[in-house]
C-alpha positions as CSV (number, residue, x, y, z in Angstrom):
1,X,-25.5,16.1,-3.3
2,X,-26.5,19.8,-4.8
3,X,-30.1,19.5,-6.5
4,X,-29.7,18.8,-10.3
5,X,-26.7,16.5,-9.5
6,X,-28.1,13.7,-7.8
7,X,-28.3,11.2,-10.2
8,X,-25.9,9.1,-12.1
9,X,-26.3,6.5,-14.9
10,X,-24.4,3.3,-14.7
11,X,-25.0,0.6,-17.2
12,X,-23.0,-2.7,-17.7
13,X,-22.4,-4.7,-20.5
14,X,-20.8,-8.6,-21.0
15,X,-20.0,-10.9,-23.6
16,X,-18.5,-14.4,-22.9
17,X,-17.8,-17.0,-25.9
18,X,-16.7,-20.5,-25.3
19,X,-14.9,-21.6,-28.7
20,X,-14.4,-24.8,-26.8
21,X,-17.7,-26.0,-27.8
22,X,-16.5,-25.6,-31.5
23,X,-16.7,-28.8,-33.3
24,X,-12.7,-28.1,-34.8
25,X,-11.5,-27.7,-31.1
26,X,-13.8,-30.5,-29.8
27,X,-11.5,-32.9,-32.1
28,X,-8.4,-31.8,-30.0
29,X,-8.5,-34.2,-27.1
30,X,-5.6,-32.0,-25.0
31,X,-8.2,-29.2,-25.0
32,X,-10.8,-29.0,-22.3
33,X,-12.0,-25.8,-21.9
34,X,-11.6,-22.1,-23.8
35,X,-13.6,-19.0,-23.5
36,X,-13.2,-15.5,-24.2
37,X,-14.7,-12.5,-22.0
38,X,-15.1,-9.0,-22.0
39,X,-17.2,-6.5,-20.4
40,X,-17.8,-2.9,-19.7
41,X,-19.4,-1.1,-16.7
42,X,-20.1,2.5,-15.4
43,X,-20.5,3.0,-11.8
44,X,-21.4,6.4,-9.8
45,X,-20.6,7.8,-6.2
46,X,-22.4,10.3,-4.4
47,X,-20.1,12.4,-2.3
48,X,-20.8,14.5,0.9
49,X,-22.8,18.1,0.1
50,X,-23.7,20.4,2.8
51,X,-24.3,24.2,2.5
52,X,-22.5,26.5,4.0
53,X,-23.4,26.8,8.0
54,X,-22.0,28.8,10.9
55,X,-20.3,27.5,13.7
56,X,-18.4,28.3,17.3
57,X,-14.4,28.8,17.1
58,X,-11.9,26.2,18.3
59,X,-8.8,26.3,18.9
60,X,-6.7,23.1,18.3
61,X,-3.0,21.8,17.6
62,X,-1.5,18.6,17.4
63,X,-3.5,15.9,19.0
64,X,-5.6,18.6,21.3
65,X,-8.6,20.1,20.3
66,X,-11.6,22.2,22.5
67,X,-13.4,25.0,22.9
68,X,-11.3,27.2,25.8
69,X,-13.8,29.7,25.5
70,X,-17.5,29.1,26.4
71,X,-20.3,31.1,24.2
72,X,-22.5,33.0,24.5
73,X,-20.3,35.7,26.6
74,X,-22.6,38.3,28.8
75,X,-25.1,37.1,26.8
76,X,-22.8,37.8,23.3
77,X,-22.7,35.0,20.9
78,X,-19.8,34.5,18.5
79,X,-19.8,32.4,15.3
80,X,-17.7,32.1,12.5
81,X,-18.2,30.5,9.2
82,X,-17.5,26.8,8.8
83,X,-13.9,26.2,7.8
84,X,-14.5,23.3,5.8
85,X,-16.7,25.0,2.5
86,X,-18.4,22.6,-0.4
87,X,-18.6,23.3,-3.7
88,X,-22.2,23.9,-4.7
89,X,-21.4,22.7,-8.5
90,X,-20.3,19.0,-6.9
91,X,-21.5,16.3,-9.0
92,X,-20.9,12.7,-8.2
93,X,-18.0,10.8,-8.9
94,X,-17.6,8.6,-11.9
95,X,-15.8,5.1,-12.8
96,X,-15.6,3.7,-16.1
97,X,-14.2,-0.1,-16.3
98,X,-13.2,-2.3,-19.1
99,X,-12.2,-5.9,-19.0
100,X,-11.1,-8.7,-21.2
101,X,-9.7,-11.9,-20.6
102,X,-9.5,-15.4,-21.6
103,X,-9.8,-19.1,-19.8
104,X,-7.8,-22.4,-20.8
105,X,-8.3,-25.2,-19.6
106,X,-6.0,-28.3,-20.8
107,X,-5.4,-32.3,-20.6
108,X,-8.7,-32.9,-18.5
109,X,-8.3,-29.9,-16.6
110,X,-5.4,-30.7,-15.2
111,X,-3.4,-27.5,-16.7
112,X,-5.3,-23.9,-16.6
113,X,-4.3,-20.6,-17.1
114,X,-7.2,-17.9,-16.3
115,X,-5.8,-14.2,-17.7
116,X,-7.4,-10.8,-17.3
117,X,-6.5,-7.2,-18.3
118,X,-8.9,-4.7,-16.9
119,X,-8.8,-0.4,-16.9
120,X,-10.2,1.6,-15.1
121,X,-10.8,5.5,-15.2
122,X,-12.0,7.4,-12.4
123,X,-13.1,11.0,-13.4
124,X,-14.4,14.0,-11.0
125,X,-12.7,12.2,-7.9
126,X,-14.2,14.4,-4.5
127,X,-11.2,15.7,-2.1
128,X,-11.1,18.0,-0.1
129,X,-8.9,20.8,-2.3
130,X,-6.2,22.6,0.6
131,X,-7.3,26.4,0.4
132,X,-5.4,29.7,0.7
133,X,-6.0,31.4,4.7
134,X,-7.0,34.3,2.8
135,X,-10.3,32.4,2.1
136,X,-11.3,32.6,5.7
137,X,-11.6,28.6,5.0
138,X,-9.3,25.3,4.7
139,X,-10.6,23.3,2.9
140,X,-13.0,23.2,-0.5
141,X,-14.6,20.0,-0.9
142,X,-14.8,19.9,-5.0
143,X,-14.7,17.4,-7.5
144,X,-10.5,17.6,-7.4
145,X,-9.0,15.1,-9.9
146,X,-9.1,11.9,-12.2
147,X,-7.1,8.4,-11.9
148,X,-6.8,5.2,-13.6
149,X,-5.4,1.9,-13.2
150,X,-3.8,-0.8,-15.1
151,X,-4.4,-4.3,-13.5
152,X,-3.1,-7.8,-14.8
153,X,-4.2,-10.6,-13.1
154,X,-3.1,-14.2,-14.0
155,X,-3.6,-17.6,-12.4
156,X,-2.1,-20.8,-12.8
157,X,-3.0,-24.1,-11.8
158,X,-1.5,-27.4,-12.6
159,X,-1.6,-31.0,-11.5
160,X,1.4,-32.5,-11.7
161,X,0.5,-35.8,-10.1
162,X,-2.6,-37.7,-9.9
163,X,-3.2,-41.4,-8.8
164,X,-5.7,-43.3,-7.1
165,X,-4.8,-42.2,-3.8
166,X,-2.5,-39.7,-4.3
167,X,-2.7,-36.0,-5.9
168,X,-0.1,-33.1,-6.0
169,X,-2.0,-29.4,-7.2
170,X,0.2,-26.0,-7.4
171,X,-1.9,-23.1,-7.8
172,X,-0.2,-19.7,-8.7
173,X,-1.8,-15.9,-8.3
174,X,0.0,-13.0,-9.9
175,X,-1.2,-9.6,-9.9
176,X,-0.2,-6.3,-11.0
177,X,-1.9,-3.1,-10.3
178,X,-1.3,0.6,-11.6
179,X,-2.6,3.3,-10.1
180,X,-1.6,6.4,-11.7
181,X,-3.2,10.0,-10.7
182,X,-3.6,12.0,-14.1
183,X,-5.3,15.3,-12.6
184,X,-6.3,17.2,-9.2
185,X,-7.8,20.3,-9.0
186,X,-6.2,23.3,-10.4
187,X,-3.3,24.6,-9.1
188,X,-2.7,21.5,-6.8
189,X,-0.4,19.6,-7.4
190,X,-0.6,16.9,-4.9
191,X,-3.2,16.2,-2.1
192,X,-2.3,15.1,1.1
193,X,-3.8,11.8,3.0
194,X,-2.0,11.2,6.1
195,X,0.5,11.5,7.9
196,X,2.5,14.1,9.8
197,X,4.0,17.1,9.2
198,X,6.7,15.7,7.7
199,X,6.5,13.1,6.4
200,X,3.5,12.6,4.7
201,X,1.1,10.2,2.2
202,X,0.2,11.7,-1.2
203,X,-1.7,11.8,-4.0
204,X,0.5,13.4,-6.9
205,X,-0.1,14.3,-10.3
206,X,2.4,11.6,-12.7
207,X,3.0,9.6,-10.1
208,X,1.5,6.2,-8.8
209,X,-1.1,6.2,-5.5
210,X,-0.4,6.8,-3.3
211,X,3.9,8.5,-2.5
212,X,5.6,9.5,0.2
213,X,6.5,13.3,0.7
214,X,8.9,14.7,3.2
215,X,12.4,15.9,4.0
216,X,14.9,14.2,1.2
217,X,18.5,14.3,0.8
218,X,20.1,17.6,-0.5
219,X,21.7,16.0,-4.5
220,X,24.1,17.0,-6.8
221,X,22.9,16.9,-10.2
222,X,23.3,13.0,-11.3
223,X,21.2,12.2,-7.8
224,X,24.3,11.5,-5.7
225,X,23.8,12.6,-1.5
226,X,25.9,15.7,-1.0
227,X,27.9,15.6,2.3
228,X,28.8,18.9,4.4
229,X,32.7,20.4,3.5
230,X,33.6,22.9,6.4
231,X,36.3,21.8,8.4
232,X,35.4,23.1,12.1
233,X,31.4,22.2,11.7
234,X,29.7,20.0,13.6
235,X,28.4,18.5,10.8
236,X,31.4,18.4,8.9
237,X,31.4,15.4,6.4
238,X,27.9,14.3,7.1
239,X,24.6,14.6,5.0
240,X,23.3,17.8,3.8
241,X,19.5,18.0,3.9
242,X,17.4,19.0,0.5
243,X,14.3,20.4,-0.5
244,X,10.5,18.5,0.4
245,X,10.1,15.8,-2.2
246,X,8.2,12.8,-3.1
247,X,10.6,10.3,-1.7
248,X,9.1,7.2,-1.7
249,X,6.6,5.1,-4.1
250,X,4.1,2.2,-2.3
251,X,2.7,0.4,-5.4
252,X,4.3,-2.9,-5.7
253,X,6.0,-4.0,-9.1
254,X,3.6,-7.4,-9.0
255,X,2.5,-9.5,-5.9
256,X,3.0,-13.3,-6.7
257,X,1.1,-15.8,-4.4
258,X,0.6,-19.5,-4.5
259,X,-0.7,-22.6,-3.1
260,X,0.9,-26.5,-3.1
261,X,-1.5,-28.7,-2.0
262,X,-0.9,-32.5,-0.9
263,X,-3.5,-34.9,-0.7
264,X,-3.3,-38.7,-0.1
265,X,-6.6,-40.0,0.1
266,X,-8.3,-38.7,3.1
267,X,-5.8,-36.0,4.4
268,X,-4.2,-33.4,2.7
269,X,-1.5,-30.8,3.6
270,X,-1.0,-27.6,2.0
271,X,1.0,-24.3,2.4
272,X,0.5,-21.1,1.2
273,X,2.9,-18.4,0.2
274,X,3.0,-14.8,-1.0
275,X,5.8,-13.0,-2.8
276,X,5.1,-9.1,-2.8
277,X,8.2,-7.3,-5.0
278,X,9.0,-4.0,-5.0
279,X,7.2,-0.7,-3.7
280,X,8.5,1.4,-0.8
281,X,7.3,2.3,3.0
282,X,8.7,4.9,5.6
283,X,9.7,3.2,8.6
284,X,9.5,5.6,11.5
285,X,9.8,3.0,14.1
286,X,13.4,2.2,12.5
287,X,14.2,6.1,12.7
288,X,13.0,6.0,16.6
289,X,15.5,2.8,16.8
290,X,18.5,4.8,15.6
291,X,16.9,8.1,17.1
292,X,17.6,6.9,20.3
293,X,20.3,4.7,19.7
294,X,18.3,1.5,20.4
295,X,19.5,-0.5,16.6
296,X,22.2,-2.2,15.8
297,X,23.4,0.9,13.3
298,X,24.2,2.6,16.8
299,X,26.0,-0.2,18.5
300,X,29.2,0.2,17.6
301,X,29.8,4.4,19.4
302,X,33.5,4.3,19.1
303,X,34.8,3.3,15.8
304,X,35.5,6.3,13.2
305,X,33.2,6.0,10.5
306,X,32.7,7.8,6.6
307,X,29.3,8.5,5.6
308,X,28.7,7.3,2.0
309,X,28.2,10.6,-0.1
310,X,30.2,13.0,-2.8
311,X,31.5,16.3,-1.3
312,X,30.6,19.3,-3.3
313,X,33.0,19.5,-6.0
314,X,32.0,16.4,-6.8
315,X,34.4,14.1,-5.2
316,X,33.8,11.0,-3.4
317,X,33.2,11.9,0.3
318,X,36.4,10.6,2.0
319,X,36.2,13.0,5.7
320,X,36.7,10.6,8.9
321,X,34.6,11.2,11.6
322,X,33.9,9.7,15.1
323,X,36.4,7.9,17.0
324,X,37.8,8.9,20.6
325,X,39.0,12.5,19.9
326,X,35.1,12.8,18.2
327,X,32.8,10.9,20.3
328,X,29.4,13.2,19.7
329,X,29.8,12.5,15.9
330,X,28.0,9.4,15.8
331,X,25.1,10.9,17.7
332,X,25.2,14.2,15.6
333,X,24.9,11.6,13.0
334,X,21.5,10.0,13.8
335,X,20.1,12.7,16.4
336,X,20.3,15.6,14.3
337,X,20.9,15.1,10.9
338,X,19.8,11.7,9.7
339,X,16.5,12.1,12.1
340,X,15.9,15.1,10.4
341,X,15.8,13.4,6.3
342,X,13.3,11.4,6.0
343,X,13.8,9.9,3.2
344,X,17.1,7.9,5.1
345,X,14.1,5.9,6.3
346,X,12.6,4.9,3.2
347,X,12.6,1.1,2.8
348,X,12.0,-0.8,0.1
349,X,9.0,-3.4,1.4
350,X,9.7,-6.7,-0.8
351,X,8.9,-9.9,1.1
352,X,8.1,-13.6,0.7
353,X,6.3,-14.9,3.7
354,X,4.9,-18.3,4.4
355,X,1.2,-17.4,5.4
356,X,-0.4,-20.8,6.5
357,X,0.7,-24.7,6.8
358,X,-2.5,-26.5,7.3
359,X,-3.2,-30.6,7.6
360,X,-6.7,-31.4,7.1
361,X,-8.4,-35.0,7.6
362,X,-11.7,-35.8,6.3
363,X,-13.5,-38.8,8.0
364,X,-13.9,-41.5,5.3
365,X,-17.5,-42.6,6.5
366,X,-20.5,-40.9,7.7
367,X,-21.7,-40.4,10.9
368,X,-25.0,-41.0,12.0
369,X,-25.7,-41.7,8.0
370,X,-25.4,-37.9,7.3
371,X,-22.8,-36.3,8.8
372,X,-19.0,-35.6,7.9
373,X,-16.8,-34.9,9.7
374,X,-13.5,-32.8,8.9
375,X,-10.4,-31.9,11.4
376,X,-7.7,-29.3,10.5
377,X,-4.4,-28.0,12.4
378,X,-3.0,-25.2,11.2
379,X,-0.2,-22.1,11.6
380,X,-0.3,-19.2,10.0
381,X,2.4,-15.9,9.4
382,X,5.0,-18.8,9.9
383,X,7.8,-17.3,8.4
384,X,9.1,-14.2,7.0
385,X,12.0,-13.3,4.6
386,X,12.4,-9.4,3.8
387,X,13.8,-6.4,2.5
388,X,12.4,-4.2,5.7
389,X,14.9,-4.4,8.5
390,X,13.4,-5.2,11.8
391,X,9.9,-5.2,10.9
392,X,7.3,-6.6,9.1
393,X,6.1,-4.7,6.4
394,X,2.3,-5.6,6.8
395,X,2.2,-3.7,10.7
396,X,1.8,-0.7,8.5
397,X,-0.1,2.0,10.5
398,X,-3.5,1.4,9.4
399,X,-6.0,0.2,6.4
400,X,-7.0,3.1,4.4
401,X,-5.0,5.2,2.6
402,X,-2.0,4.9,4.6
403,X,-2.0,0.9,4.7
404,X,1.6,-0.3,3.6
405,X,3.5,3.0,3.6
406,X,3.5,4.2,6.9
407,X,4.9,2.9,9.8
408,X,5.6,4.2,13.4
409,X,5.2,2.5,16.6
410,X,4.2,-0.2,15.3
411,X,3.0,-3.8,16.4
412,X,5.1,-6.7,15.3
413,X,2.6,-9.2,13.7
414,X,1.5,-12.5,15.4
415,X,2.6,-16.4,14.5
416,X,-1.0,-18.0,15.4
417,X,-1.5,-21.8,15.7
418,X,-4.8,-23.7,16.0
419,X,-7.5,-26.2,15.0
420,X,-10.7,-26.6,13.6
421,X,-13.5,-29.3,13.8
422,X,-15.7,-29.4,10.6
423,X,-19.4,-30.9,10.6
424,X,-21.7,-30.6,7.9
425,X,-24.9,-32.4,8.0
């Protein structure tokens, strides 16, 4: 970091109170357990500073990059200024958190609910800042923006039955997070983080992190697809395209997961389960599908067909296309219009997948007088019920900032099966 900014302060604070341990709630027999929590914490991150150096030219473009021409040159050096500047004023990045929650505990434990609310701003986020060419550089790495986010988390766990040698226990996660970006740098209105030229991950002011920007539909004003109205076109009756525009959100409206557990006496079987609702992911292996004409959209080359739309004055879109006296239109169609719009290939990403089915057996005696022994079978990403066609929404291209709203050429996940042999001594 620049001298005079290379320090930060970040102090924590909590308080916990179990009113459990009053003597009024002691009296209540059906209570086991309350508290009450809160706490506060400040936390700092250092960025990336380096002054301003010189460098040689390259010359690059899409996924090439080199130096074609060798320096020095009859003994003549060339160097130009880094393209990638930093602001000397940079000061590290700041998170402030706040948390409160409360955990019950009821009937001997057999019924709990855990509850937390937590926010958290982050101020003087670093990005690299997009600069004009004029410049002479790219990119300004500054302290570009703030965010915060709204998280509920809840659990759940209940035992419904419990005997002498048999128990049943449900355990329930549900979790919603908010990320919402409240300021970037001046004059920038969103900042990209991956992607291609079209389309591309964002950060965007009043939105939630990250979106998807690229190539949408061209709309009428109540947000209905306009279709093309020129008899004699190529085109004619099919969609128009619009304006770039954030096309696509990835936060999910909540993720819900759980676990039911069955245990009589010394083997147990359980399954776990996750339900993610709502958020949205490009699905460029989908667009490659009807691109080539590979997906079941594409099958059917002969029948005429009526793309779903409003013509310009506002009437539904009722011009036939396709069929034997227009056999190109269903290629026009996907080859060079709908590949062209990327937001035809936004998908919402709801799921409910079965992650694991496990049987576990725990050796009632020890061995040796100290050991146990524990043997498992398991299978995991068993089954899979979604909104995506084709795919499944977690072979997302990558973990960082483009993890579950990007996909191309993807993988399709893995059903895995094994054991496990357990000795502790």
């Amino acid at each position: 970091m620049p001298r005079g900014n290379r320090t930060f302060f970040y102090p924590s604070a909590s308080i916990g109170f179990v009113a459990s341990e009053l003597e009024s709630l002691q009296m209540m027999d059906w209570i086991s357990f309350v508290k009450l929590r809160a706490s506060y914490a400040e936390v700092g991150q250092a960025g990336t500073y380096i002054e301003n150096y010189f460098t040689k030219p390259d010359y690059s473009g899409g996924f090439w990059t080199g130096e074609p021409i060798q320096y020095p040159i009859d003994g003549v050096n060339s160097y130009i200024s880094n393209n990638i500047q930093y602001d000397p004023n940079l000061k590290p990045q700041n998170t402030t958190s706040y948390e409160v929650g409360v955990d019950l505990k009821f009937f001997n434990n057999r019924f709990g609910i855990d509850y937390t609310y937590s926010r958290q701003n982050v101020e003087d986020q670093i990005f690299p800042v997009p600069l004009a060419a004029s410049t002479g550089a790219a990119q300004l790495v500054m302290n570009g923006g703030s965010v915060h986010t709204n998280t509920h988390e809840a659990v759940l766990y209940v035992t419904p039955v419990k005997m002498r040698d048999f128990s049943w226990d449900i355990s329930v996660n549900y979790s919603k997070i908010e990320n919402v970006v409240d300021e970037l740098a001046p004059g920038v209105e969103s900042i990209f983080l991956g992607g291609f030229v079209t389309p591309q991950v964002r950060a965007g002011i009043g939105y939630t992190y990250p979106v998807i920007y690229g190539t949408s539909f061209k709309k009428d004003e109540q947000g209905r697809v306009l279709v093309v109205d020129n008899p004699g076109a190529w085109n004619h009756g099919m969609p128009e395209q619009g304006e770039p525009d954030v096309i696509g959100e990835v936060s999910p409206d909540f993720i819900l997961g759980g676990t039911n557990t069955f245990t009589y006496k010394n083997l147990s079987l359980s399954a776990v389960f996750e339900w993610k609702n709502g958020g949205e992911m490009y699905s460029g292996s989908n667009g490659l599908l009807d691109l080539y004409g590979m997906s079941e959209r594409t099958e059917d080359r002969e029948s005429t067909f009526i793309f779903d739309g409003y013509k310009p004055n506002g009437e539904p879109n009722d011009i036939v296309r396709g069929g034997p006296n227009d056999q190109d239109a269903i290629q026009d169609l996907y080859v060079n219009v709908l590949s062209n719009i990327d937001e035809y290939y936004i998908h919402e990403n709801s799921f409910v997948k079965l992650r694991e089915l496990a049987l576990n057996y725990q050796y009632p005696q020890k061995l040796f007088g100290s050991v146990d022994l524990g043997v498992s079978l398991f299978a995991r990403n068993i089954l899979l019920w979604t909104a995506l066609p084709n795919f499944d929404p977690e072979a997302s291209q990558g973990n960082n900032n483009m993890g579950g709203s990007f996909e191309r050429f993807s993988l399709p996940q893995t059903t895995s099966y094994g054991f496990g042999i357990d000795v502790t001594f």
